[in-house]
C-alpha positions as CSV (number, residue, x, y, z in Angstrom):
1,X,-43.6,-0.2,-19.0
2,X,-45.3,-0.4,-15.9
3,X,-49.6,0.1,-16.1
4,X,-51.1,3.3,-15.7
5,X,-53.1,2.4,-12.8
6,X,-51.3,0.8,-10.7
7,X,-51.9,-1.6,-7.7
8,X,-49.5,-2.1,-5.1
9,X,-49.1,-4.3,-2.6
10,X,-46.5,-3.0,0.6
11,X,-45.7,-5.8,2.8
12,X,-43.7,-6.1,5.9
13,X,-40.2,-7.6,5.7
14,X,-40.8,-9.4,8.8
15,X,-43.9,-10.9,11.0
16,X,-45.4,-8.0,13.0
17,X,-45.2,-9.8,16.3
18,X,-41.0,-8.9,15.8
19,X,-41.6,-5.6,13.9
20,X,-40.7,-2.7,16.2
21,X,-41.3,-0.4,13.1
22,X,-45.0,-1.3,11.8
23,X,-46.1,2.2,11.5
24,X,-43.0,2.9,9.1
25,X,-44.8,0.5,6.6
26,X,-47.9,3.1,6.8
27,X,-45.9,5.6,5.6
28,X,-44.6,3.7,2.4
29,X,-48.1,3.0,1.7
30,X,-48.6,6.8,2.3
31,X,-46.2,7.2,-0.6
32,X,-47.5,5.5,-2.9
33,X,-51.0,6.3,-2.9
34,X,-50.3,9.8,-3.4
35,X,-48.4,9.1,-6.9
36,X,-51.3,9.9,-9.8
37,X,-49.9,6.7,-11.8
38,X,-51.3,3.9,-8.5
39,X,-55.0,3.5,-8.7
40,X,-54.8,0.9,-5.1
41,X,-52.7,0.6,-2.2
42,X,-52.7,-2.4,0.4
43,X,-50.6,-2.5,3.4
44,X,-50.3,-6.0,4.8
45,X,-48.3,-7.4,7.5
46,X,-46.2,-10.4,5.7
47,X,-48.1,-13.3,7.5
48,X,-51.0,-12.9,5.2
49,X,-48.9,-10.7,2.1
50,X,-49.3,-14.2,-0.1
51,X,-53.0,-14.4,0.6
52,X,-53.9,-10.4,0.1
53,X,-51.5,-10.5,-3.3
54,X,-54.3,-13.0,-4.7
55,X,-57.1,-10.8,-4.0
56,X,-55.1,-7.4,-4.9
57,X,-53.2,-9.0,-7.9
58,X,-50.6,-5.7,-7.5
59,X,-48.5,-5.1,-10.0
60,X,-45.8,-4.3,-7.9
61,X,-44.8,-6.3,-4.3
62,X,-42.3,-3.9,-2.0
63,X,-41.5,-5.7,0.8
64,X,-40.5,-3.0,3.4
65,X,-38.6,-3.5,7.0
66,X,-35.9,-6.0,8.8
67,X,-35.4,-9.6,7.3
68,X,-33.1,-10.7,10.6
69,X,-36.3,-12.7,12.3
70,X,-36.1,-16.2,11.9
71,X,-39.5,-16.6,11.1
72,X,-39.5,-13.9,8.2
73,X,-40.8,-16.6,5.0
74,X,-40.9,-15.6,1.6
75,X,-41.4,-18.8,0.1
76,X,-45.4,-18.1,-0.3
77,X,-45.1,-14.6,-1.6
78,X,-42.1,-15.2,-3.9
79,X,-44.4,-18.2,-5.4
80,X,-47.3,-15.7,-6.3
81,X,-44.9,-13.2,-7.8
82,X,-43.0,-15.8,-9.8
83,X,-46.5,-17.2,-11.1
84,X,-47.9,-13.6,-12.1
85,X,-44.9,-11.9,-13.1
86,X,-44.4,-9.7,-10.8
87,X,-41.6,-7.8,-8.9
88,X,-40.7,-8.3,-5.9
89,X,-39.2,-5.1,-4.3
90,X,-37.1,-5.3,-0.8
91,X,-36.8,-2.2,1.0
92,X,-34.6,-2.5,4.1
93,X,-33.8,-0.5,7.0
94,X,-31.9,-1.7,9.4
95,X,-28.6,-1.6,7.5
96,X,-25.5,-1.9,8.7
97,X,-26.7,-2.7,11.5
98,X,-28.0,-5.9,10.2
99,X,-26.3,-6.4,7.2
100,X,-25.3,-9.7,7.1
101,X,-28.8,-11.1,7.3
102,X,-29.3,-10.2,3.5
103,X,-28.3,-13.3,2.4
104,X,-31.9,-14.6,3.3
105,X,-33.7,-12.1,0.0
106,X,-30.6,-12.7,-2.3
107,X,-32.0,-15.3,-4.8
108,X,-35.9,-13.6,-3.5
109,X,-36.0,-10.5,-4.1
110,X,-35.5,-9.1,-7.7
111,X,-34.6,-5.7,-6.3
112,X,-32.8,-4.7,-3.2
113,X,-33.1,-1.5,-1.6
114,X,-30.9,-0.6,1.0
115,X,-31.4,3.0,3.7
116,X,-27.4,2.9,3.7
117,X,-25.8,4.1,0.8
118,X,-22.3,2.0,1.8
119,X,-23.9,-1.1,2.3
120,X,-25.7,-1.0,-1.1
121,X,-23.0,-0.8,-2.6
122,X,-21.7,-4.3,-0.7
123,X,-24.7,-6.2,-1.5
124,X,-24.4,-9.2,-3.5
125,X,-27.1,-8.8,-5.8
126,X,-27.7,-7.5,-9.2
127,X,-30.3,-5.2,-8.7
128,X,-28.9,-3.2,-5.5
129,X,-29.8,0.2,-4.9
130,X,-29.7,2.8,-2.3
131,X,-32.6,4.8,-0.7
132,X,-33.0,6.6,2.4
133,X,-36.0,6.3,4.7
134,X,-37.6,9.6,4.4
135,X,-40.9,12.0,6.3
136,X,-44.4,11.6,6.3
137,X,-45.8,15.1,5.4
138,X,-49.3,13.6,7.0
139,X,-47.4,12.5,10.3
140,X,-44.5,14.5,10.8
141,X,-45.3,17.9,9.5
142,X,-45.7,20.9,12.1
143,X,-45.8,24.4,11.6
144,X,-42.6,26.6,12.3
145,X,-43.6,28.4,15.3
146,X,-41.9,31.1,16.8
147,X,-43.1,30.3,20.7
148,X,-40.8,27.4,21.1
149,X,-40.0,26.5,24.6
150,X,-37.6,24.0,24.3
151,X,-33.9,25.0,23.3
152,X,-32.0,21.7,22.6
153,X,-33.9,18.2,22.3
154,X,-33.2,14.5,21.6
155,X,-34.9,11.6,22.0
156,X,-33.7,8.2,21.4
157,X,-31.9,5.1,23.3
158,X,-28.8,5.9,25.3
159,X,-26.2,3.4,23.0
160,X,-22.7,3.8,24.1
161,X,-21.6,6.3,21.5
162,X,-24.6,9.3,22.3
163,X,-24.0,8.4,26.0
164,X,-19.9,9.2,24.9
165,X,-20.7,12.4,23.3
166,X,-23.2,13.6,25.5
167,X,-20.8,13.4,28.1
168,X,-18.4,15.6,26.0
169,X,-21.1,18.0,25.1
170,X,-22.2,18.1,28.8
171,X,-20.9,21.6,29.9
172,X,-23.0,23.5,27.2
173,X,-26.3,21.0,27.1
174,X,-26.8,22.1,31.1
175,X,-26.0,25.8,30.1
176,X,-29.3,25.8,28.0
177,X,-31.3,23.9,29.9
178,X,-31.3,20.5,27.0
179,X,-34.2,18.6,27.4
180,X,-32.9,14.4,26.3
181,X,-35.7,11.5,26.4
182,X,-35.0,8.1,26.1
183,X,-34.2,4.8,27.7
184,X,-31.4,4.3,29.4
185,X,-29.6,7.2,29.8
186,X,-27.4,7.5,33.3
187,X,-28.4,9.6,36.2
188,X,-24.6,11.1,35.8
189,X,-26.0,12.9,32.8
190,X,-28.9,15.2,34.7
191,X,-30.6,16.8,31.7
192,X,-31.6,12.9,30.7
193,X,-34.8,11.7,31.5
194,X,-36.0,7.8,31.2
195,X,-39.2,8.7,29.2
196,X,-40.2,7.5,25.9
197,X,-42.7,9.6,23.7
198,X,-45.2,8.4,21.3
199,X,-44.6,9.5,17.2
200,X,-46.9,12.5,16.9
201,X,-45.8,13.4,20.7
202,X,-41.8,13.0,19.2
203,X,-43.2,15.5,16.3
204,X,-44.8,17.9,18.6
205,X,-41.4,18.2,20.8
206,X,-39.4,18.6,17.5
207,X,-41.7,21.8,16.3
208,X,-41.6,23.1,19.9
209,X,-37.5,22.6,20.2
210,X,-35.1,25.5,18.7
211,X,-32.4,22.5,18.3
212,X,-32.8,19.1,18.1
213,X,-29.9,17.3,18.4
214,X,-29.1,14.2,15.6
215,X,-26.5,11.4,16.3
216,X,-26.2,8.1,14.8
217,X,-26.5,4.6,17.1
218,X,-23.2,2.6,17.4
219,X,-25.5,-1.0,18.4
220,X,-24.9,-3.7,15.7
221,X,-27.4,-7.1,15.7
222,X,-25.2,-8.4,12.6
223,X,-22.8,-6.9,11.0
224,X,-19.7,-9.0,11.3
225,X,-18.7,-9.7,7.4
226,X,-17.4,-6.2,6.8
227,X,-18.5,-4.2,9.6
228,X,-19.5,-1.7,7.5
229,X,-20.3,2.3,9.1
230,X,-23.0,3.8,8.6
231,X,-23.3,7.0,6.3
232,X,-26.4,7.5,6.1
233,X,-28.5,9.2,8.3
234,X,-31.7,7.9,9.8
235,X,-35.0,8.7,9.0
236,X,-35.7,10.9,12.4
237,X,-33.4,13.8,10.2
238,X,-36.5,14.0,7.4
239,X,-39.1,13.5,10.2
240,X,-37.4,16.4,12.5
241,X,-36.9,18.5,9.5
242,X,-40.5,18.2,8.6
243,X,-41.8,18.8,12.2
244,X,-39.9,22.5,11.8
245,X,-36.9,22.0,13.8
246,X,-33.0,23.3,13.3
247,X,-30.7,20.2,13.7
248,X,-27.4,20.0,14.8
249,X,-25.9,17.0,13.3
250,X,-22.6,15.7,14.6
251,X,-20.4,14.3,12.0
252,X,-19.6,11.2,11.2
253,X,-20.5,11.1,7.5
254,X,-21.1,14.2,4.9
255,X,-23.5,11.9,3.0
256,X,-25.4,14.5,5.2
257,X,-24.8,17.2,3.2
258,X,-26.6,15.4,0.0
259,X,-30.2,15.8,1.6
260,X,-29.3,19.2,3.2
261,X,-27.4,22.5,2.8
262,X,-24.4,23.2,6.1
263,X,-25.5,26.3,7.2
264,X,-28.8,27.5,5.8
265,X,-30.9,23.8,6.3
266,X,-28.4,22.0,9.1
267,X,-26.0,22.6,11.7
268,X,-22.9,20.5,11.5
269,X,-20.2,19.9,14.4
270,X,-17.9,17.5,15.7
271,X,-16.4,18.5,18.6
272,X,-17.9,20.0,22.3
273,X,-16.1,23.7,21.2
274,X,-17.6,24.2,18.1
275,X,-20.9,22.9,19.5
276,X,-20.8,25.5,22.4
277,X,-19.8,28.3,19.7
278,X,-22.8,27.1,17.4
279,X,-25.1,26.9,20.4
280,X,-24.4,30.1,21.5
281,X,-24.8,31.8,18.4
282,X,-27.4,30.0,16.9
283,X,-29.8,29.9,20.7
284,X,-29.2,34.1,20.4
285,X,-30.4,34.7,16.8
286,X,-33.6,33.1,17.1
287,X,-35.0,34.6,13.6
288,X,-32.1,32.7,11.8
289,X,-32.7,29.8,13.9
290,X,-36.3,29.6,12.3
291,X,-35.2,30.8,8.9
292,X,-33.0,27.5,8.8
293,X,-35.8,25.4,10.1
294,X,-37.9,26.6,7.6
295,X,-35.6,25.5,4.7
296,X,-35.2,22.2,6.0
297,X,-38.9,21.4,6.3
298,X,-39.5,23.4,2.8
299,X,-36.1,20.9,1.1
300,X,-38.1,18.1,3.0
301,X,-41.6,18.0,1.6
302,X,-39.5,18.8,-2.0
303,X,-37.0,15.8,-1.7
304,X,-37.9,13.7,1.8
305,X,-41.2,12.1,1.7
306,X,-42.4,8.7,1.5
307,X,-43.9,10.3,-2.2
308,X,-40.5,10.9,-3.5
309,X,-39.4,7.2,-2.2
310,X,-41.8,6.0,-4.3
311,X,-41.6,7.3,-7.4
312,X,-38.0,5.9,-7.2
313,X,-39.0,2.9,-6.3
314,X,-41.3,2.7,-9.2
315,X,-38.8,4.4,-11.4
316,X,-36.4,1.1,-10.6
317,X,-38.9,-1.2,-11.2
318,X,-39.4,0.2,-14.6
319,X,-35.4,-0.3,-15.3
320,X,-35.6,-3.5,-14.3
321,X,-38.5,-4.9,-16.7
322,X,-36.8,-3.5,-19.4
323,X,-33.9,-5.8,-18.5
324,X,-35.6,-8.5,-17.8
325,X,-37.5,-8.1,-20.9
C-alpha cells in the first residue's frame, strides 16, 4: 500500500526546449494535488527531475509527455527510483502518432500509460495501460451561456484529412457562417483563417461557440511498425466539453461513445448530409443545443479531469507494488 500522504513528483517525458505541450504537465500536477491521499506536488521539467526527486523524495515519479527527442535521458532519474524504491510512471501522449519511439522506456519505466487505447494494447511491456488525457476544471471550465455568438468553431492545424473533410462539409460550414482558426488552412476554404489562439482564449471561443467541431489529425512522426489508427480521441474533446460547448464529432472510432452519450452529451456524423441535417436542426433548437452542452461539461468534471487521471494512476501503482511485492 501506497502512504497516506503522498509526495509526487510529475516530470516531463522530454526536455522543455522540445516540449510543445509543457502546460499539459500543469494539469497533471493539477490532478494530483487535489486527491486528499498527496500531501506534495512538484512539477519539474526532466532536465533537473533527478536532482528535485532528491530533495522531494516522492513516493511516486509519473513521467508525463513525448519520449521521441533524442535528448529525452532517463538514465539519472531511473537511478534515483531504483535506489529508493520507487515507481516510475510513463504517461504518454502522442500515441500513434509516435508509437514506435516506446522502445526508449521499455526496460525504464515500470508502468506505461498510453492516451490511445489501441496502442496500449500493442505495447511490449508488462505493465501497459490505457488512459486518456483529460480537462482541467481550473483551465478549461466556462459557464454555459446562452448569448453565444459563434455557431460552428474549430481550431487546430490544417493536416490533410480536416483539410479533406472540410472541403466535403464546405456547403453547410458557409451556410452558418463557421468560424475555423489555425495554421495552414488554404485560401480555397474562406471561413479559415491563419490565426492561432492562446489556451484560455481557445476556452473562451469554445463557451462562446453553439458547435465546436472535433476531428482527429492524420500526421504521423513514427508510427511505421504497425501503423496503428487512432481511437481515441484527444484531449481538446474533455477541454471543449468543460468550456460548455456541443461537439460534433466525426467518426472514425466509437471509443467516443465510452466518455460520452450520442445524442444527449455529443453529436456524431460521418458524412457532409447528415452533418447538414444535424446542423440544421441542432443551430434551430438552441435550448437543446445548451441542454447537451450542459451534460457534457457536467459527465466531464464527473469522469474527465486531470483528478480522475490520477486517482487511476495511483490506483495502478498500488497493483503494481502488490506484484512486485
Amino acid at each position: 500500500m501506497m502512504p497516506v500522504a503522498l509526495k509526487v513528483l510529475v516530470s516531463g517525458a522530454s526536455p522543455d526546449n522540445q516540449n510543445r505541450n509543457v502546460v499539459l504537465r500543469q494539469y497533471v500536477a493539477e490532478g494530483f494535488s487535489q486527491l486528499p491521499q498527496v500531501a506534495q506536488v512538484l512539477a519539474t521539467p526532466l532536465e533537473f527531475a533527478a536532482e528535485r526527486a532528491g530533495e522531494l523524495h516522492p513516493d511516486v515519479v509519473v513521467c508525463f509527455g513525448s519520449c521521441m527527442p533524442d535528448d529525452a535521458e532517463y538514465a539519472a532519474l531511473r537511478r534515483y527510483c531504483t535506489q529508493r524504491g520507487v515507481p516510475m510512471v510513463f504517461w504518454l501522449h502522442d500515441d500513434p502518432y509516435e508509437f514506435d519511439y516506446n522502445y526508449k522506456i521499455r526496460d525504464v519505466a515500470d508502468i506505461v500509460f498510453s492516451n490511445d487505447r489501441w496502442c496500449a494494447e500493442h505495447y511490449p511491456h508488462p505493465f501497459a495501460r490505457h488512459l486518456p488525457l483529460a480537462a482541467s476544471q481550473q483551465a478549461h471550465w466556462r459557464p454555459v451561456r446562452d448569448d453565444k455568438n459563434i455557431s460552428i468553431f474549430f481550431c487546430g492545424v490544417a493536416f490533410a484529412n480536416r483539410k479533406r473533410l472540410l472541403g466535403d462539409l464546405r456547403r453547410t460550414l458557409q451556410a452558418h457562417d463557421a468560424m475555423i482558426l489555425g495554421d495552414g488552412w488554404p485560401s480555397e476554404l474562406p471561413f479559415c483563417s491563419n490565426r492561432r489562439l492562446p489556451n484560455d482564449q481557445l476556452s473562451d471561443h469554445y463557451a462562446r461557440s453553439w458547435v465546436t467541431l472535433n476531428m482527429g489529425r492524420d500526421f504521423n512522426y513514427a508510427n511505421d511498425r504497425f501503423k496503428l489508427e487512432p481511437s481515441t480521441p484527444g484531449p481538446r474533446t474533455f477541454e471543449a466539453a468543460m468550456a460548455g460547448t456541443t461537439q460534433a464529432f466525426f467518426v472514425e472510432s466509437l471509443e467516443i461513445t465510452d466518455y460520452y452519450t450520442p445524442g444527449s452529451e455529443i453529436l456524431l456524423y460521418n458524412s457532409a448530409a447528415e452533418f447538414a441535417t444535424l446542423m440544421d436542426r441542432v443551430l434551430s433548437d438552441r435550448a437543446g443545443c445548451m441542454q447537451i452542452a450542459a451534460a457534457a461539461q457536467r459527465r466531464t468534471m464527473d469522469e474527465h479531469t486531470y483528478q480522475a487521471r490520477a486517482r487511476t494512476i495511483l490506483d495502478a501503482v498500488d497493483e503494481w507494488s502488490r506484484v512486485a511485492k
